[in-house]
C-alpha positions in Angstrom: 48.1 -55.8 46.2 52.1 -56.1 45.2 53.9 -56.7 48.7 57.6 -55.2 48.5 60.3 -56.9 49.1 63.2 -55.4 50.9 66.3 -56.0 48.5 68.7 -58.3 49.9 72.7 -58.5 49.7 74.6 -61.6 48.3 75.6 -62.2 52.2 72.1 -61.8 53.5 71.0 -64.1 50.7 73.5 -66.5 51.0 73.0 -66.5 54.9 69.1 -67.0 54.8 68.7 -69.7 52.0 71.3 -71.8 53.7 69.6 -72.2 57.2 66.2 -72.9 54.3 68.1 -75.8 52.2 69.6 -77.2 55.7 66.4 -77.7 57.0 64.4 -78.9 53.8 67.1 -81.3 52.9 68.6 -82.1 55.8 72.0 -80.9 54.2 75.0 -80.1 55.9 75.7 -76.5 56.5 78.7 -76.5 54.1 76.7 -78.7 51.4 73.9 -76.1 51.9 76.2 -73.0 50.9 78.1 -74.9 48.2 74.6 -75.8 46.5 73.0 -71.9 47.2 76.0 -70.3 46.2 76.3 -72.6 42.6 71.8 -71.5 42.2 73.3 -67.9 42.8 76.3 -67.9 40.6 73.7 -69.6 38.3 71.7 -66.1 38.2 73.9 -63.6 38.4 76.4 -65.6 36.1 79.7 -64.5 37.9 82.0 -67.4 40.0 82.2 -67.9 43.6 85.1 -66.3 43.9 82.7 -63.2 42.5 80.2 -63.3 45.6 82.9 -64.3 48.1 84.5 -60.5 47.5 81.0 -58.6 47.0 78.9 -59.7 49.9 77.5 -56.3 50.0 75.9 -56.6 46.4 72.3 -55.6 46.0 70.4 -58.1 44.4 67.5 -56.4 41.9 63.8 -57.3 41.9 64.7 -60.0 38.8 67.5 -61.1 40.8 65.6 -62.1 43.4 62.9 -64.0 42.0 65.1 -66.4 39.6 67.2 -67.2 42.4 63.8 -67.6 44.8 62.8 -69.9 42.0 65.7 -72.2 41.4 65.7 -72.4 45.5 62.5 -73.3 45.8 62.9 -76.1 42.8 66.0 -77.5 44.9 63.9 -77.3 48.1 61.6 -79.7 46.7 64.2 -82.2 45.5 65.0 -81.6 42.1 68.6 -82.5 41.8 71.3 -79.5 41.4 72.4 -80.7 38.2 68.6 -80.4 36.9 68.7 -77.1 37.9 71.7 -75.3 36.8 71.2 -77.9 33.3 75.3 -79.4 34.1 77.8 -81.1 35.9 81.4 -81.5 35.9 82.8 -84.4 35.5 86.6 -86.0 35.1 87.7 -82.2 35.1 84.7 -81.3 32.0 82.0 -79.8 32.0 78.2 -81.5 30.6 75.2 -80.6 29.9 72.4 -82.5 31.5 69.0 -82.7 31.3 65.9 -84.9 33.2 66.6 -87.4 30.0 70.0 -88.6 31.2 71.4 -89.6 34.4 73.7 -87.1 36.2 77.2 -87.8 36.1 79.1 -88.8 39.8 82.0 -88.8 40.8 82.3 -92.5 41.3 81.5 -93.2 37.9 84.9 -91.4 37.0 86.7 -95.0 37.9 86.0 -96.0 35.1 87.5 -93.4 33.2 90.5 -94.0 34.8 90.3 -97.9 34.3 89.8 -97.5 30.9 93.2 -94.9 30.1 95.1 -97.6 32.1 94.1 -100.3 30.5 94.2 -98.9 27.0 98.0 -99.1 26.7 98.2 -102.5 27.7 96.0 -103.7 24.6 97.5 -104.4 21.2 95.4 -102.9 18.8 93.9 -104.1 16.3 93.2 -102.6 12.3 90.3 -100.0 13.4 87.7 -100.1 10.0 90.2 -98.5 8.1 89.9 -95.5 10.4 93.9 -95.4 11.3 92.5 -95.1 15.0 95.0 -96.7 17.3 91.9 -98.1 19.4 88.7 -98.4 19.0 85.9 -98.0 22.7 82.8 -98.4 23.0 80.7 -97.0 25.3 77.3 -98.0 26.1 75.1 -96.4 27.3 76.3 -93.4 27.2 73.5 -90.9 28.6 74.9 -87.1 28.6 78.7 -88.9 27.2 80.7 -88.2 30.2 82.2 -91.2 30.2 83.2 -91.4 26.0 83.8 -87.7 25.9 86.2 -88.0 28.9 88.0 -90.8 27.0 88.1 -89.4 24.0 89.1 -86.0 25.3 92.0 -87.5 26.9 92.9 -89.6 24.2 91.9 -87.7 20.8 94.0 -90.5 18.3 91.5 -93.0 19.3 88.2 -93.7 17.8 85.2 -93.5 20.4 81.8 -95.0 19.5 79.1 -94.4 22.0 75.5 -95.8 22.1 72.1 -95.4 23.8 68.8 -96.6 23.1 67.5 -93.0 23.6 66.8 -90.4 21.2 66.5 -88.4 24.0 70.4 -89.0 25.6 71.9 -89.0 22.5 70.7 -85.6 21.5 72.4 -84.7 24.7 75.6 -86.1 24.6 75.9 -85.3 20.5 75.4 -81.4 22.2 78.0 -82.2 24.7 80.8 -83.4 21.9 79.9 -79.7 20.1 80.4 -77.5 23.9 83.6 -79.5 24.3 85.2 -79.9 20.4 85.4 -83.2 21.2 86.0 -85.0 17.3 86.6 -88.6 17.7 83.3 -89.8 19.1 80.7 -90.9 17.2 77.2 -91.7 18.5 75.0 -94.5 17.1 71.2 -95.2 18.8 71.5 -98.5 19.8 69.6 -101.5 22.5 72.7 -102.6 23.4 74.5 -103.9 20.8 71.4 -104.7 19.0 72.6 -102.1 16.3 76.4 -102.7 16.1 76.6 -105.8 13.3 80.0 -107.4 13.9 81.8 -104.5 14.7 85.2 -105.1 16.9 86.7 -102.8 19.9 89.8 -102.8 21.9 87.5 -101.8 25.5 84.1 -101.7 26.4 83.2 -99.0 28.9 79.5 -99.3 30.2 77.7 -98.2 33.6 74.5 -99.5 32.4 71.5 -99.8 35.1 72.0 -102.2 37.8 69.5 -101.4 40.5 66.6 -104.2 41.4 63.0 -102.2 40.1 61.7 -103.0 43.6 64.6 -100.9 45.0 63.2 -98.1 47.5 65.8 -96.3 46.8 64.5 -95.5 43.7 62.1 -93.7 45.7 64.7 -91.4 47.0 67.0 -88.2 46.3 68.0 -87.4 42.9 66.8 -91.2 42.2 62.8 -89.4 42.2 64.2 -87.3 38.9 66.1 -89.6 37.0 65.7 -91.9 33.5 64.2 -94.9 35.3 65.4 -96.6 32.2 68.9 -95.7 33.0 69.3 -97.0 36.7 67.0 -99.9 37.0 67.2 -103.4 35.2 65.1 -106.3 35.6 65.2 -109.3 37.9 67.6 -108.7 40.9 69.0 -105.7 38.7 72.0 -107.3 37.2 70.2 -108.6 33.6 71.6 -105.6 32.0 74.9 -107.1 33.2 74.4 -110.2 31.9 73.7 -109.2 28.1 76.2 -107.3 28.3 78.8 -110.0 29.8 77.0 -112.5 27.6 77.4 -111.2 24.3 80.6 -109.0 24.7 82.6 -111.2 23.0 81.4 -110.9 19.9 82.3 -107.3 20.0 85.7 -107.2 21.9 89.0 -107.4 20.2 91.2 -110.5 20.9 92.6 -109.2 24.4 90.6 -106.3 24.5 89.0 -105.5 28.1 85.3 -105.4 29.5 85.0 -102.6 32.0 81.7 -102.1 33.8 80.3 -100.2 37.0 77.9 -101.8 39.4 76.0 -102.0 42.6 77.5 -101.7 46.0 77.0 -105.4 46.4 77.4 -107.2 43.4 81.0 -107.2 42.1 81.5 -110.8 43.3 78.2 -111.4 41.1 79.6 -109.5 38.3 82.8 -111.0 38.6 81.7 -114.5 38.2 79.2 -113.6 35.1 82.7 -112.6 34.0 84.5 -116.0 34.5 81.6 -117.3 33.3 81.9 -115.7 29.9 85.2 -116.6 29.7 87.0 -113.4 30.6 90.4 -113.7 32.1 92.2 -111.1 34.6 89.1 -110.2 36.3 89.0 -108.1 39.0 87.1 -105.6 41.1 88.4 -101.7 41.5 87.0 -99.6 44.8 85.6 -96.0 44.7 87.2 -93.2 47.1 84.8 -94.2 49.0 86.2 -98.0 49.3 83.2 -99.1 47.9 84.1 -102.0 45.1 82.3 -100.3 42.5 83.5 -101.7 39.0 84.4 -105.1 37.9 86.7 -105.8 34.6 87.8 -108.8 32.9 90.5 -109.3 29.6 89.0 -111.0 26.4 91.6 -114.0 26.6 93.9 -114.0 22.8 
């Protein structure tokens, strides 16, 4: 037999699924709303500031199971971004799906590293493309970080690579949502696919986490590409291929850029030296947390 259920308001919504995701999740109380107010704007596709001025608003029978749905997916730990199928990121917004890794805010250093270290290059003949500069980004998942480039910079020329069919499809997708025309996207291992093409910078948060990692086993961690967060040995030999064979790719004084692990920038900054990178240095996260190592291609 059907069982009714008594229609509910935005506020009374709101109010009940809060107190739910606090306790499943052990969220704050203001994470909790922010997260059941994005599931709601998600169904009844209106902003926040939308539900903030109708808390009285009826939601239908549909209503009320989609949202029931998505909040009951989030209770069980799929991540947000999962869910609603984006996140923003450096001020854009991107699709994401289960095949990429879900853009964070800390992973927007590098962005930053990358448009201040761009002028300070001189740049070299670009394929014939008249591109000022030439970045690579590897890698690239949904493309938050080459699309945010490239987005803020549209006279360069933005290759991005993955070895994924998968991520690629994505981040191709993501170029169309935003208009975003000087990125190209090339399936790659790494540079396995490049031949002896050059570039001015090389962008890359590639994985870094040891396999044996428990927290693999944890958070949005569960849902993710394992492909994309965790590299073999102690987690850095994705670093080192990339370190190890960079030059070969990088312009006379172009730069390295790359993110890592809480605890390895001394690590990475020695594979750096190592390599014989110059100007190497570490760059914290709003958190303090050195979170990206870079080094200059000596001329």
């Amino acid at each position: 037999m059907k069982v009714d259920v008594l229609p509910r308001t935005i506020h009374d919504a709101l109010t009940q699924d809060v107190a739910r995701l606090t306790a499943a999740l052990a969220l704050h109380s203001s994470g909790a709303r922010i997260e059941a107010q994005s599931l709601l704007q998600h169904v009844l596709k209106v902003s926040r500031a939308h539900l903030l001025a109708h808390p009285e608003r009826l939601l239908n029978e549909c209503e009320q199971a989609h949202f029931d749905e998505l909040l009951q997916r989030r209770i069980s730990g799929e991540p947000l971004a999962y869910i609603l199928g984006e996140r923003e990121f450096f001020g854009l917004m991107f699709k994401v799906t289960p095949a990429t890794l879900i853009p964070r805010p800390e992973t927007e250093l590098l962005v930053e590293l990358a448009l201040q270290r761009l002028p300070q290059i001189t740049p070299t003949p670009a394929s014939g493309s008249g591109s000022l500069f030439r970045v690579l980004d590897m890698g690239t998942g949904s493309g938050a970080i080459a699309l945010s480039i490239a987005h803020a910079l549209p006279d360069i020329e933005v290759m991005a690579v993955d070895a994924s069919i998968e991520a690629l499809a994505v981040a191709r997708e993501n170029s169309q949502r935003l208009n975003i025309n000087n990125a190209a996207f090339v399936q790659s291992d790494w540079y396995s696919a490049l031949d002896a093409q050059r570039f001015d910078l090389i962008v890359s948060n590639p994985p870094y986490v040891a396999p044996d990692d428990p927290h693999l086993q944890q958070g949005d961690l569960r849902f993710e590409p394992a492909s994309a967060l965790a590299s073999s040995g102690d987690g850095l030999d994705d670093i080192r291929h990339i370190v190890a064979n960079a030059g070969v790719h990088l312009s006379a004084g172009g730069w390295l850029l790359l993110e890592h692990g809480y605890d390895q920038a001394a690590q990475v900054r020695d594979l750096m030296q190592q390599a014989g990178f110059s100007a190497t240095f570490s760059a914290c996260d709003l958190a303090g947390i050195e979170r990206a190592c870079g080094g200059c291609l000596p001329s």
